[in-house]
PDB file of N, CA, C and O in Angstrom, chain B, residues numbered from 101:
ATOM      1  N   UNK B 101      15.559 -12.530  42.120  1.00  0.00           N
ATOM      2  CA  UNK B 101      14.439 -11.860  41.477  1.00  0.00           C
ATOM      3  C   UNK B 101      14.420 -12.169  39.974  1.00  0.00           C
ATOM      4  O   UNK B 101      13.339 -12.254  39.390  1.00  0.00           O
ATOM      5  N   UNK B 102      15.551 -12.335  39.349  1.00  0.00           N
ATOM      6  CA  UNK B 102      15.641 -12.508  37.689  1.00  0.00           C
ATOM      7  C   UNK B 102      15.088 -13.675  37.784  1.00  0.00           C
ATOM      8  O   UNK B 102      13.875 -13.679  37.575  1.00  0.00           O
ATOM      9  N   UNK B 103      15.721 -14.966  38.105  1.00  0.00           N
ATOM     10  CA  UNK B 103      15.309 -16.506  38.145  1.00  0.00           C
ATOM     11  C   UNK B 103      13.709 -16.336  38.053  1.00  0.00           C
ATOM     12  O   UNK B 103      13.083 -16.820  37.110  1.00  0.00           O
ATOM     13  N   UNK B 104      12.922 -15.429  39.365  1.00  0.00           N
ATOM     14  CA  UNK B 104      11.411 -15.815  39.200  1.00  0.00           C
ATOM     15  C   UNK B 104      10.803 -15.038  38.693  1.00  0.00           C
ATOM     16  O   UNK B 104       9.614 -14.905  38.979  1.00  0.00           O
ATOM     17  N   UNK B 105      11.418 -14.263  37.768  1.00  0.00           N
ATOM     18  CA  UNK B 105      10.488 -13.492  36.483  1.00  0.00           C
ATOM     19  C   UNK B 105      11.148 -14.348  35.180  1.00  0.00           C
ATOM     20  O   UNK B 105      10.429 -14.515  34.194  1.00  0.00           O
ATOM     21  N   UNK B 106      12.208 -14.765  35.186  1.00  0.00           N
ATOM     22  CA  UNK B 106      12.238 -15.614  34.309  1.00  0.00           C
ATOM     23  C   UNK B 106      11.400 -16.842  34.082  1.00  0.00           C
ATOM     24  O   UNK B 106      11.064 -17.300  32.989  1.00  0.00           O
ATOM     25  N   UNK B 107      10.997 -17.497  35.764  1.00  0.00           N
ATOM     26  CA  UNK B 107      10.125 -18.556  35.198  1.00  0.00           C
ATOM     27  C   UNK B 107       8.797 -18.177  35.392  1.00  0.00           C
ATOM     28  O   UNK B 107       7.958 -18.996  35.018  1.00  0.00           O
ATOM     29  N   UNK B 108       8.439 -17.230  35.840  1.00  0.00           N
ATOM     30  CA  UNK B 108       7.300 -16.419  35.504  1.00  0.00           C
ATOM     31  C   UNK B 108       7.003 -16.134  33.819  1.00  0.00           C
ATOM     32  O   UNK B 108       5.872 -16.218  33.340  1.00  0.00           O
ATOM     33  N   UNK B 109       7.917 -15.873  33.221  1.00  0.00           N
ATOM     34  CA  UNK B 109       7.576 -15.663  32.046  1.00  0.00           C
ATOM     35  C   UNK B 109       7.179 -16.929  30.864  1.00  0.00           C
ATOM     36  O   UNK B 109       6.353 -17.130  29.974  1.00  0.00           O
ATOM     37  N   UNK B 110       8.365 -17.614  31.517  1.00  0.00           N
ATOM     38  CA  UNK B 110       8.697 -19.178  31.041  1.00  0.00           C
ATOM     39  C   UNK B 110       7.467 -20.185  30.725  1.00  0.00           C
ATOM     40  O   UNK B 110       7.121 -20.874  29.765  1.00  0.00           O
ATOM     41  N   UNK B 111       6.899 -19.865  32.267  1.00  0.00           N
ATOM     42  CA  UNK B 111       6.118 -20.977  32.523  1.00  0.00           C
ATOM     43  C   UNK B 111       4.444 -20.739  31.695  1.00  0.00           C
ATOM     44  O   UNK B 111       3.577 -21.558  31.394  1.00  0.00           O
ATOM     45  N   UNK B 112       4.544 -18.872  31.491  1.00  0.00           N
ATOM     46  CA  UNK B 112       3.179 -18.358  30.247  1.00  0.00           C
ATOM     47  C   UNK B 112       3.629 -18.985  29.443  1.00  0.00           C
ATOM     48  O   UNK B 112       3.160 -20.037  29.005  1.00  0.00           O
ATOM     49  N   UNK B 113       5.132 -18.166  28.935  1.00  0.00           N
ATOM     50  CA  UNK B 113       5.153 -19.125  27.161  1.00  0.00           C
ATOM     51  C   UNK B 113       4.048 -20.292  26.915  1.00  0.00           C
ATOM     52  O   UNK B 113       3.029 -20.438  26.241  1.00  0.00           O
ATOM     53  N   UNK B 114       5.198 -21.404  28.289  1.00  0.00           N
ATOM     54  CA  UNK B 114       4.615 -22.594  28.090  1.00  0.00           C
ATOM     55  C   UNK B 114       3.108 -22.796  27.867  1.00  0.00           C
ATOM     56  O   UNK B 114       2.415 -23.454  27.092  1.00  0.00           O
ATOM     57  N   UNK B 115       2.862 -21.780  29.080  1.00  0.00           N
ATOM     58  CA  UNK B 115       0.896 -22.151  28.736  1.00  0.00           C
ATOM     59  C   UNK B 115       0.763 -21.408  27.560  1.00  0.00           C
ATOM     60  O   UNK B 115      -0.384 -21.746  27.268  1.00  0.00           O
ATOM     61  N   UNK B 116       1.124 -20.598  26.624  1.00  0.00           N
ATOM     62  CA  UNK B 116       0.168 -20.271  25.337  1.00  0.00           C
ATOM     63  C   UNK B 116       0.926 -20.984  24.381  1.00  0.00           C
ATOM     64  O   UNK B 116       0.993 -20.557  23.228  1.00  0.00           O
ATOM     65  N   UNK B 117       1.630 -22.244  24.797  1.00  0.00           N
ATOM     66  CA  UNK B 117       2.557 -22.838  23.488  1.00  0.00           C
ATOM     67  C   UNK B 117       3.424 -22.061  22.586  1.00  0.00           C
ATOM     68  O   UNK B 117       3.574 -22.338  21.396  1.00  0.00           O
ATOM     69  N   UNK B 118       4.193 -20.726  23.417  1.00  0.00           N
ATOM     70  CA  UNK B 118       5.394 -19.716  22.622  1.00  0.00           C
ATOM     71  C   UNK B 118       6.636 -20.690  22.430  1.00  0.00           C
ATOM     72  O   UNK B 118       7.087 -21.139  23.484  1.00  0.00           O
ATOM     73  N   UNK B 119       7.218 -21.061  21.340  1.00  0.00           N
ATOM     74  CA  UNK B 119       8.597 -20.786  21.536  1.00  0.00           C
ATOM     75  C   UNK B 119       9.712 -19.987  22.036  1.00  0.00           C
ATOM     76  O   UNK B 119      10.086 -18.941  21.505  1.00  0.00           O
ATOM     77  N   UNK B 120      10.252 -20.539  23.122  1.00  0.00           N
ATOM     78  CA  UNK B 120      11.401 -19.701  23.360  1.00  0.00           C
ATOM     79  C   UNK B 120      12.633 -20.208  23.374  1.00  0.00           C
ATOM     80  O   UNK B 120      12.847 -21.325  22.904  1.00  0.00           O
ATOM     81  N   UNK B 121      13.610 -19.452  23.917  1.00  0.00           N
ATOM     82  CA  UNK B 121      15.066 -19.906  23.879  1.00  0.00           C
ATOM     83  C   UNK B 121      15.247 -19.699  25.495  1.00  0.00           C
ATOM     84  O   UNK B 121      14.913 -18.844  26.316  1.00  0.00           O
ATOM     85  N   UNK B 122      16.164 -21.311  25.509  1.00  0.00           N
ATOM     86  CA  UNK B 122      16.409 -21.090  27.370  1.00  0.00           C
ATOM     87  C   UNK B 122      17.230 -20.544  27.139  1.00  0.00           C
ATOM     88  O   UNK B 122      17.849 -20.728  26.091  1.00  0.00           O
ATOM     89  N   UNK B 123      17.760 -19.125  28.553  1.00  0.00           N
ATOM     90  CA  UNK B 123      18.370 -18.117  28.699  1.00  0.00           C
ATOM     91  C   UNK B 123      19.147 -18.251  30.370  1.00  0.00           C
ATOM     92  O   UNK B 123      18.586 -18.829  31.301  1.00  0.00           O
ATOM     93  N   UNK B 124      19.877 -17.900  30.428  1.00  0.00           N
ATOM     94  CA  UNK B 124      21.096 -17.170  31.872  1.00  0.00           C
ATOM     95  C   UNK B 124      21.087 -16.097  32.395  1.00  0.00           C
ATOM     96  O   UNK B 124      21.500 -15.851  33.529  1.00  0.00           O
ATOM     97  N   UNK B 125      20.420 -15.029  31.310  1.00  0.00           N
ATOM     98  CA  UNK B 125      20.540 -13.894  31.128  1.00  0.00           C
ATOM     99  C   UNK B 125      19.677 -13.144  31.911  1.00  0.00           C
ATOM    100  O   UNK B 125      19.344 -13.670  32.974  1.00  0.00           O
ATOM    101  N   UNK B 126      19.208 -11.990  31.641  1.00  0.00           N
ATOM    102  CA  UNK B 126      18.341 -10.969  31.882  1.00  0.00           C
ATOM    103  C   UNK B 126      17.226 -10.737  30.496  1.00  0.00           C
ATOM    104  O   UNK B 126      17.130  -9.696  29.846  1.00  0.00           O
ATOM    105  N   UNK B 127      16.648 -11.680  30.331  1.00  0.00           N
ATOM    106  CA  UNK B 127      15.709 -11.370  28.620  1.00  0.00           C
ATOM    107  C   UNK B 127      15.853 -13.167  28.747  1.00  0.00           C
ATOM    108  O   UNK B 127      16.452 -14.115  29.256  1.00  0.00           O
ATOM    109  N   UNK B 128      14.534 -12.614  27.632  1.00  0.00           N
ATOM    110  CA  UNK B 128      14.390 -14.128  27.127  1.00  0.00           C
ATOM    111  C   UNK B 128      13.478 -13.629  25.605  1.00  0.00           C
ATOM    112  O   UNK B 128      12.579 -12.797  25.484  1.00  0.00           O
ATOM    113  N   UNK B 129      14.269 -14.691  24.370  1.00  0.00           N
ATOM    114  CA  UNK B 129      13.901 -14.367  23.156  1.00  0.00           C
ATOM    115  C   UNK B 129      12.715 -15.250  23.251  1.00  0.00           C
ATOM    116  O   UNK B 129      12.584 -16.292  23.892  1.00  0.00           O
ATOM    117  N   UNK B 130      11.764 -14.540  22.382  1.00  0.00           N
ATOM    118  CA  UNK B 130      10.783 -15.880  22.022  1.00  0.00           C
ATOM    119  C   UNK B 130       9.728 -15.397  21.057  1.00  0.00           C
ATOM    120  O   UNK B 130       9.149 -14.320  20.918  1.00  0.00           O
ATOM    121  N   UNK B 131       9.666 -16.777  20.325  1.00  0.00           N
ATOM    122  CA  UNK B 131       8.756 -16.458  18.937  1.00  0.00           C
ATOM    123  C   UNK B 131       7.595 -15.885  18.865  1.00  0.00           C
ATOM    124  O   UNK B 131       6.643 -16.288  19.532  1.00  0.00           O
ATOM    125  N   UNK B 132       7.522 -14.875  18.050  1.00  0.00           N
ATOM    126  CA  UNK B 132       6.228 -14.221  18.057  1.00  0.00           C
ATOM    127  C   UNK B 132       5.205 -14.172  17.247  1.00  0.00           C
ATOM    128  O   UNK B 132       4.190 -13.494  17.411  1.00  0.00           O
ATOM    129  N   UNK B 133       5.598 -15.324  15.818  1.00  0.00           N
ATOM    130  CA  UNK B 133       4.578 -15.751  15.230  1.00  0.00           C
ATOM    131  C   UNK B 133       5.155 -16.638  13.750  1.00  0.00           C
ATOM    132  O   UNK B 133       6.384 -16.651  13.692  1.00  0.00           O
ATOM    133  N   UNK B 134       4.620 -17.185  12.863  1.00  0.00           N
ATOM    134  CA  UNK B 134       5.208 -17.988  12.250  1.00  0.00           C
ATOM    135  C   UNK B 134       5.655 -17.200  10.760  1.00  0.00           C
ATOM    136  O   UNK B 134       6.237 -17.802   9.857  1.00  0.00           O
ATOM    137  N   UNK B 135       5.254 -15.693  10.688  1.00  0.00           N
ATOM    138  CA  UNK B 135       5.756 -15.543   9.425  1.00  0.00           C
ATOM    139  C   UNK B 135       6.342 -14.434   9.762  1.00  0.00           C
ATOM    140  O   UNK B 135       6.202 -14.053  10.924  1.00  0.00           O
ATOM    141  N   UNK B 136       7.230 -13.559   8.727  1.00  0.00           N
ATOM    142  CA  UNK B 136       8.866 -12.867   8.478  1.00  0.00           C
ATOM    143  C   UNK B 136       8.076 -11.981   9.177  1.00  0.00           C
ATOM    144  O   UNK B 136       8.864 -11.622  10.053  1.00  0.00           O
ATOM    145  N   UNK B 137       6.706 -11.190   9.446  1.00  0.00           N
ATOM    146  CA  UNK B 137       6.426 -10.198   9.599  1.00  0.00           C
ATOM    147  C   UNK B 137       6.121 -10.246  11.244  1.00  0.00           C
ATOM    148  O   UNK B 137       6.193  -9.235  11.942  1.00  0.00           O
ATOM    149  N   UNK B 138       5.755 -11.631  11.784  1.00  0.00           N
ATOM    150  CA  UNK B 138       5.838 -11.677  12.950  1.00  0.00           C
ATOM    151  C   UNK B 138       5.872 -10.565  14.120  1.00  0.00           C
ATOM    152  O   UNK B 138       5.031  -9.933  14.758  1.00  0.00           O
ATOM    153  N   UNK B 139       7.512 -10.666  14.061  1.00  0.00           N
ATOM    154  CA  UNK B 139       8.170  -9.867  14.913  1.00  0.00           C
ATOM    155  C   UNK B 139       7.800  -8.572  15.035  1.00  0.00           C
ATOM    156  O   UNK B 139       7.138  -8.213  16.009  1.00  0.00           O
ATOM    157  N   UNK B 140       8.231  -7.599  13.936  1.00  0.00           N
ATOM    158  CA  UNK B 140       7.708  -6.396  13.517  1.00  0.00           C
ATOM    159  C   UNK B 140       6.335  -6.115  14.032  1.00  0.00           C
ATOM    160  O   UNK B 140       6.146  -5.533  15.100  1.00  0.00           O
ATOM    161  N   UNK B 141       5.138  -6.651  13.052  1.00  0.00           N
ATOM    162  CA  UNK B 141       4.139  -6.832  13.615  1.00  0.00           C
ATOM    163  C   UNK B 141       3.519  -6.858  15.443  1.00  0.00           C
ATOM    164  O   UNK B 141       2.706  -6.017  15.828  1.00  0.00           O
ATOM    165  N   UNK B 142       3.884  -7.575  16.052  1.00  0.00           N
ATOM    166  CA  UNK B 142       3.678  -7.641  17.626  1.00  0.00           C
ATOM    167  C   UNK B 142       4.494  -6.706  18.383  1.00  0.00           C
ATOM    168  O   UNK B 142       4.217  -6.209  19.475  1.00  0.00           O
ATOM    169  N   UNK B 143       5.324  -6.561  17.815  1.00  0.00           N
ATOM    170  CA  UNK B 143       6.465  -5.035  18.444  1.00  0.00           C
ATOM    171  C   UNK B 143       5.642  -3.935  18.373  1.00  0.00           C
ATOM    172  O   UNK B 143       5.493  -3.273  19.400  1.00  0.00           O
ATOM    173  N   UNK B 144       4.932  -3.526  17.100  1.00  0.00           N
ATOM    174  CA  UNK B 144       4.049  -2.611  17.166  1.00  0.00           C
ATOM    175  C   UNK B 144       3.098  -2.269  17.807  1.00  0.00           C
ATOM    176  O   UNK B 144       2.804  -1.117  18.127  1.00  0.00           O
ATOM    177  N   UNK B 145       2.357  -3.559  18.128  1.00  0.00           N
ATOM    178  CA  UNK B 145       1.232  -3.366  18.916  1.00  0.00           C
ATOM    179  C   UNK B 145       1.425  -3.366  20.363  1.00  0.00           C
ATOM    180  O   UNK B 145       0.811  -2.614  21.119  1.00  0.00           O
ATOM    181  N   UNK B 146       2.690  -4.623  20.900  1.00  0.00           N
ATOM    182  CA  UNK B 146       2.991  -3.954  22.010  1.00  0.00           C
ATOM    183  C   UNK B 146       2.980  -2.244  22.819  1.00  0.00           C
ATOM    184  O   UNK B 146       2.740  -1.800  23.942  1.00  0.00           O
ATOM    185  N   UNK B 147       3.500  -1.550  21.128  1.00  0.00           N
ATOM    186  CA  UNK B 147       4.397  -0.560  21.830  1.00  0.00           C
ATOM    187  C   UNK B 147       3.132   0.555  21.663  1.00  0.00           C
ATOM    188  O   UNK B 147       3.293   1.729  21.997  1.00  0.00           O
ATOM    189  N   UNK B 148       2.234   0.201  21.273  1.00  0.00           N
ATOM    190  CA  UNK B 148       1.089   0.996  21.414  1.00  0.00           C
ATOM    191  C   UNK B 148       0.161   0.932  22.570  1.00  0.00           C
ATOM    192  O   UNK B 148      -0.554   1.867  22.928  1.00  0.00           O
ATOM    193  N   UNK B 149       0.250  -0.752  23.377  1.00  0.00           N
ATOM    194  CA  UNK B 149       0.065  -0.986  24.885  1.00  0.00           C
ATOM    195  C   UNK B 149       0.847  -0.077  25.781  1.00  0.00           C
ATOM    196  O   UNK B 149       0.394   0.274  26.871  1.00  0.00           O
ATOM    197  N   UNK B 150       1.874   0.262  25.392  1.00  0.00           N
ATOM    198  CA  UNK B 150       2.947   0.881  26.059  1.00  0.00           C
ATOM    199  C   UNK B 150       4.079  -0.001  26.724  1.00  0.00           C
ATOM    200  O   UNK B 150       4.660   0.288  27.770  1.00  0.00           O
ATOM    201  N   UNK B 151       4.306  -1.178  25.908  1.00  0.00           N
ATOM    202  CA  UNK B 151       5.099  -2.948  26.723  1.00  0.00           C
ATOM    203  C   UNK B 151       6.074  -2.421  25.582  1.00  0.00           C
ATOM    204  O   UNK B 151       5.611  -2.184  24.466  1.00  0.00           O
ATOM    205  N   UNK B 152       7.497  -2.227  25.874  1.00  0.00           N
ATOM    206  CA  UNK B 152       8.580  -1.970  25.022  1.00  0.00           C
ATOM    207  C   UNK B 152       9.617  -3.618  24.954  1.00  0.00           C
ATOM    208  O   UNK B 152      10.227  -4.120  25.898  1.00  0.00           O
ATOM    209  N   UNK B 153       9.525  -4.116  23.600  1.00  0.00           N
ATOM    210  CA  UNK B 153      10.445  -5.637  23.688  1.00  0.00           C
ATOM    211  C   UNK B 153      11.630  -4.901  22.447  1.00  0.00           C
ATOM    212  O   UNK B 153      11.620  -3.791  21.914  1.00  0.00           O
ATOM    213  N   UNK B 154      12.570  -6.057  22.308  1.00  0.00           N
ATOM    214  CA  UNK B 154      13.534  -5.247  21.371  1.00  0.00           C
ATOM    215  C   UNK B 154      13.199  -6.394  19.928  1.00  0.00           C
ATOM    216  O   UNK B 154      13.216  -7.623  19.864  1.00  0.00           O
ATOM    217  N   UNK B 155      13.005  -5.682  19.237  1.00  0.00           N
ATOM    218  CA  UNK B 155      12.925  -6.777  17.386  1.00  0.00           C
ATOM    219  C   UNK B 155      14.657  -7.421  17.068  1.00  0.00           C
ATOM    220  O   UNK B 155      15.726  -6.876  17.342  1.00  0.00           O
ATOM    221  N   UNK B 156      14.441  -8.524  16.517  1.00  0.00           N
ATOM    222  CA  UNK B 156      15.819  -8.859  16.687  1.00  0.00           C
ATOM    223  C   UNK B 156      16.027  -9.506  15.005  1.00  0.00           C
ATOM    224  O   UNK B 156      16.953 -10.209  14.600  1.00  0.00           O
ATOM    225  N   UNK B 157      15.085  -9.104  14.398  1.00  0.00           N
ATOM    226  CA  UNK B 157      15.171  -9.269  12.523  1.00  0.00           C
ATOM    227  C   UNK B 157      16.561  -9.200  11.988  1.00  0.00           C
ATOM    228  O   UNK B 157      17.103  -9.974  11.199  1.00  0.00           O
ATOM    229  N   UNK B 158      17.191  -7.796  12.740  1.00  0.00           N
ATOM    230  CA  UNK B 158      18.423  -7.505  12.102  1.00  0.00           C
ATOM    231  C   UNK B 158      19.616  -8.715  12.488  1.00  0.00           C
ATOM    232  O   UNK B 158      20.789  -8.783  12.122  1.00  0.00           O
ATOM    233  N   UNK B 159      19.044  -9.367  13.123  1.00  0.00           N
ATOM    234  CA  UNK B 159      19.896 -10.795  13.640  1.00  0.00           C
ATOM    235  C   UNK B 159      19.558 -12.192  12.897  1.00  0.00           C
ATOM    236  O   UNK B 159      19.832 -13.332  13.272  1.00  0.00           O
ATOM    237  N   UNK B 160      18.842 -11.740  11.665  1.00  0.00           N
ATOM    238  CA  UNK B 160      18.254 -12.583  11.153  1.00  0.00           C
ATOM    239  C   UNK B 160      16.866 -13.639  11.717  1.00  0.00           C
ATOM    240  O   UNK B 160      16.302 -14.667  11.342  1.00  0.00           O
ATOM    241  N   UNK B 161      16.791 -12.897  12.552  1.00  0.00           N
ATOM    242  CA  UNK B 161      15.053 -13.671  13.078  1.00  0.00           C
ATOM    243  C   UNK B 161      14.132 -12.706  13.175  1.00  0.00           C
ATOM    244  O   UNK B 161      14.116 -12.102  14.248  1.00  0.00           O
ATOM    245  N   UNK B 162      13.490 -12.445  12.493  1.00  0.00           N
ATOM    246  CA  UNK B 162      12.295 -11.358  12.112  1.00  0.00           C
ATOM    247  C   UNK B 162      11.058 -11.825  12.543  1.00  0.00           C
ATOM    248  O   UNK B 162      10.101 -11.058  12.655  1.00  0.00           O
ATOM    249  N   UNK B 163      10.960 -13.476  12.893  1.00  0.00           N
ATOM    250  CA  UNK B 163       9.456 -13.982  13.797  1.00  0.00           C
ATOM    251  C   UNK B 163       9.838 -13.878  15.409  1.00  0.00           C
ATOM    252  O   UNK B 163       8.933 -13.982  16.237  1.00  0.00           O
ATOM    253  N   UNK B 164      11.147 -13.679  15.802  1.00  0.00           N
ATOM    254  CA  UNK B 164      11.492 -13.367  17.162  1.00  0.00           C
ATOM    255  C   UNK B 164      11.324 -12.111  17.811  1.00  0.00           C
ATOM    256  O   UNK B 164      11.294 -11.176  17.011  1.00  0.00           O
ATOM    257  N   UNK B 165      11.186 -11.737  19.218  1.00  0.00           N
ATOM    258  CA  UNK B 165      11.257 -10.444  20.086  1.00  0.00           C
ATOM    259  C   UNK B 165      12.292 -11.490  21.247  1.00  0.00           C
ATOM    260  O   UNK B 165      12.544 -12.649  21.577  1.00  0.00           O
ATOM    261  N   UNK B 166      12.578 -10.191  21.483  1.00  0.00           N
ATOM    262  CA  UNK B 166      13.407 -10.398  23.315  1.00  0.00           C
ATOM    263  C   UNK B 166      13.228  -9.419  23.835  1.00  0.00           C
ATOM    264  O   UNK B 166      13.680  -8.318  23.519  1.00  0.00           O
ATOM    265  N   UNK B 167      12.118  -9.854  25.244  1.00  0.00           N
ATOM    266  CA  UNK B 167      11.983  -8.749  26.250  1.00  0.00           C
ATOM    267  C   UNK B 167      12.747  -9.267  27.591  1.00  0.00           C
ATOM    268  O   UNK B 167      12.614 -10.440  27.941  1.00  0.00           O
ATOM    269  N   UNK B 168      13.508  -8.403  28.290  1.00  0.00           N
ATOM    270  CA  UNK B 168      13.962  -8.044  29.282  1.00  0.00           C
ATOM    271  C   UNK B 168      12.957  -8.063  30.273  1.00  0.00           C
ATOM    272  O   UNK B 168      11.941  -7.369  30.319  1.00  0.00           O
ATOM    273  N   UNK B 169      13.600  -9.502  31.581  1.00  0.00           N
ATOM    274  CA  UNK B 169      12.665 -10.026  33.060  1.00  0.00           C
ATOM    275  C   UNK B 169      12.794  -8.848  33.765  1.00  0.00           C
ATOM    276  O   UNK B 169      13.862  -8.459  34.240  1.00  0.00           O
ATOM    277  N   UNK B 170      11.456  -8.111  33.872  1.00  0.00           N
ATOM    278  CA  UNK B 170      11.308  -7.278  34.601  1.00  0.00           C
ATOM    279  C   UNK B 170      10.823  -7.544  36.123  1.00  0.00           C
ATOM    280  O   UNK B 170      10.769  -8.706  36.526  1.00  0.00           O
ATOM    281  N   UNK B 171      10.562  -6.746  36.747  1.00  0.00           N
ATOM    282  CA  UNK B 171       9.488  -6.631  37.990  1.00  0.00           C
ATOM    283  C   UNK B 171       8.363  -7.675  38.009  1.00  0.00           C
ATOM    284  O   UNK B 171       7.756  -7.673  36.938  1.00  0.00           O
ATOM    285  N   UNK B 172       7.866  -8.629  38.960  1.00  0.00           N
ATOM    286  CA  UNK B 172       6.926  -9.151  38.621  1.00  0.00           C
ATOM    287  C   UNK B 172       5.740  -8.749  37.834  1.00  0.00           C
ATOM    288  O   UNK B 172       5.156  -9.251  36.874  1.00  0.00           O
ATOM    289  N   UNK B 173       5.511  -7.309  38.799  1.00  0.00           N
ATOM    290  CA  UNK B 173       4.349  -6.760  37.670  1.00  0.00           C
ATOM    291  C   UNK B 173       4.615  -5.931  36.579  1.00  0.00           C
ATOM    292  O   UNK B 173       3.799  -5.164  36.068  1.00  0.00           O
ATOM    293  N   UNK B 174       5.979  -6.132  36.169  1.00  0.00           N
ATOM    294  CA  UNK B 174       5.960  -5.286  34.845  1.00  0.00           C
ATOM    295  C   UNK B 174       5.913  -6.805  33.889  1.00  0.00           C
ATOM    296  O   UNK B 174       5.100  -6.842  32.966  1.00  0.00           O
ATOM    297  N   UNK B 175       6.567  -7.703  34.079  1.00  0.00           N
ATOM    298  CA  UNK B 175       6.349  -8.868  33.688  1.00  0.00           C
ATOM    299  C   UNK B 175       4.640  -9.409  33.461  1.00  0.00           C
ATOM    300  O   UNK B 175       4.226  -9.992  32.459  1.00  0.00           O
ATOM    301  N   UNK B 176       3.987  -9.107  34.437  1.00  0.00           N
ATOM    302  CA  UNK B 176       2.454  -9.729  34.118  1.00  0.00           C
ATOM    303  C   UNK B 176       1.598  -8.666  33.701  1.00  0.00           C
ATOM    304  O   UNK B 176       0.372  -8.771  33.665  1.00  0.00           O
ATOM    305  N   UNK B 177       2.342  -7.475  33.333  1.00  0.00           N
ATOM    306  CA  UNK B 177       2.048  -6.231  32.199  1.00  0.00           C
ATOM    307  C   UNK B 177       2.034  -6.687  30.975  1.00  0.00           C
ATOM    308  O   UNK B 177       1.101  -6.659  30.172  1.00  0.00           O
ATOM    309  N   UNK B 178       3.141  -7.130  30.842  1.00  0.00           N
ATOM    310  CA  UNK B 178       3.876  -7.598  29.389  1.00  0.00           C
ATOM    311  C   UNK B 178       3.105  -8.677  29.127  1.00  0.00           C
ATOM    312  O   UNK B 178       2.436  -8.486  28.112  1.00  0.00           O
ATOM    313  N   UNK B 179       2.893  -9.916  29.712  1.00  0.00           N
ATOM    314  CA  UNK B 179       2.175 -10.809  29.566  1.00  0.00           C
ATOM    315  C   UNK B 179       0.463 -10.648  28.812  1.00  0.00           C
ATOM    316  O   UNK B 179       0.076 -11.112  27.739  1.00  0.00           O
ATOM    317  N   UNK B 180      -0.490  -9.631  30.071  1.00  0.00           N
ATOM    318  CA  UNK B 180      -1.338  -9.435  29.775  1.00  0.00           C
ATOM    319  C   UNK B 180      -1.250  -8.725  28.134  1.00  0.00           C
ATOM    320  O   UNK B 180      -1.837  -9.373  27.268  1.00  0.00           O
ATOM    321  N   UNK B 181      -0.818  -7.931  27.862  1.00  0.00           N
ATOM    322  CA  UNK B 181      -0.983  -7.117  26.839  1.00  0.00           C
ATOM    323  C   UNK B 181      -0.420  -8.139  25.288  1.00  0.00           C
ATOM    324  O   UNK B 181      -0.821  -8.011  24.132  1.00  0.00           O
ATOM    325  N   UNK B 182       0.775  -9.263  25.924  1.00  0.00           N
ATOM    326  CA  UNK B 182       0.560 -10.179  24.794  1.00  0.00           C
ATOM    327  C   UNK B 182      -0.162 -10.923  24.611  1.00  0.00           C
ATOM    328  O   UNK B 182      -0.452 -11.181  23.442  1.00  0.00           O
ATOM    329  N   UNK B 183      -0.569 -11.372  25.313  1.00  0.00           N
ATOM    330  CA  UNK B 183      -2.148 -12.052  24.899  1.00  0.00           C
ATOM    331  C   UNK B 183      -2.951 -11.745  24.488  1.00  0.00           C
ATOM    332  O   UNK B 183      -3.613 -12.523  23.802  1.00  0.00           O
ATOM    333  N   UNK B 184      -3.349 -10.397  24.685  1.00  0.00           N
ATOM    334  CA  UNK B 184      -3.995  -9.527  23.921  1.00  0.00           C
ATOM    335  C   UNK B 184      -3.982  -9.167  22.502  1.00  0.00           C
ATOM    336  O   UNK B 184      -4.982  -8.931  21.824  1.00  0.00           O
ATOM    337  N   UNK B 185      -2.783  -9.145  22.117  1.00  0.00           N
ATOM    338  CA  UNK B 185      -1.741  -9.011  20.892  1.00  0.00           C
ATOM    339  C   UNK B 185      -2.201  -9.798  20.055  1.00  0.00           C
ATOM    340  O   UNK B 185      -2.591  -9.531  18.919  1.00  0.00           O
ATOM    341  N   UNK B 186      -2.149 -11.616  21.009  1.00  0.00           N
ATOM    342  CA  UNK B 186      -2.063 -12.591  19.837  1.00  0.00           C
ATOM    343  C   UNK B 186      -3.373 -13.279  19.399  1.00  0.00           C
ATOM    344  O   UNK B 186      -3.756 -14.175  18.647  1.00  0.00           O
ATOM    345  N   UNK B 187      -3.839 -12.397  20.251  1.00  0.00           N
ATOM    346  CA  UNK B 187      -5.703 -13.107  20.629  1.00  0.00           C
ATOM    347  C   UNK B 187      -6.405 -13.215  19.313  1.00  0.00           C
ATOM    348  O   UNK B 187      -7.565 -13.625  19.264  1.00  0.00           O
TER     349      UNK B 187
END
């Protein structure tokens, strides 16, 4: 189930041209826009969709998020509402 929400997620990036980082894990980081405020910025609005990702600034990447491969459809939750975000 992780593997195909991972490339479920993977394979959006790819179609809206996101940077991400390949992952093993459970999450996958990926860029959320090209300046310091980025991150911050899209975290917010997510979390006003009600799509919770974690900001990872304090790691020194403040244009990055990492959300955690959910459920297919919590995954094409998350999806829809970033697109929305970046629209």
């Amino acid at each position: 189930l992780n593997a195909e929400g991972y490339e479920q997620l993977t394979l959006a990036f790819k179609a809206m041209a996101i940077e991400y980082v390949p992952s093993s894990g459970n999450f996958v980081l990926f860029r959320a826009g090209q300046d310091d405020g980025a991150g911050a910025r899209v975290n917010l609005a997510l979390l006003k969709k009600g799509i919770i990702v974690r900001p990872v600034g304090n790691y020194g990447l403040p244009q990055w998020l990492r959300v955690s491969i959910g459920l297919p459809e919590e995954n094409t939750a998350f999806l829809t509402a970033l697109k929305s975000v970046l629209a």
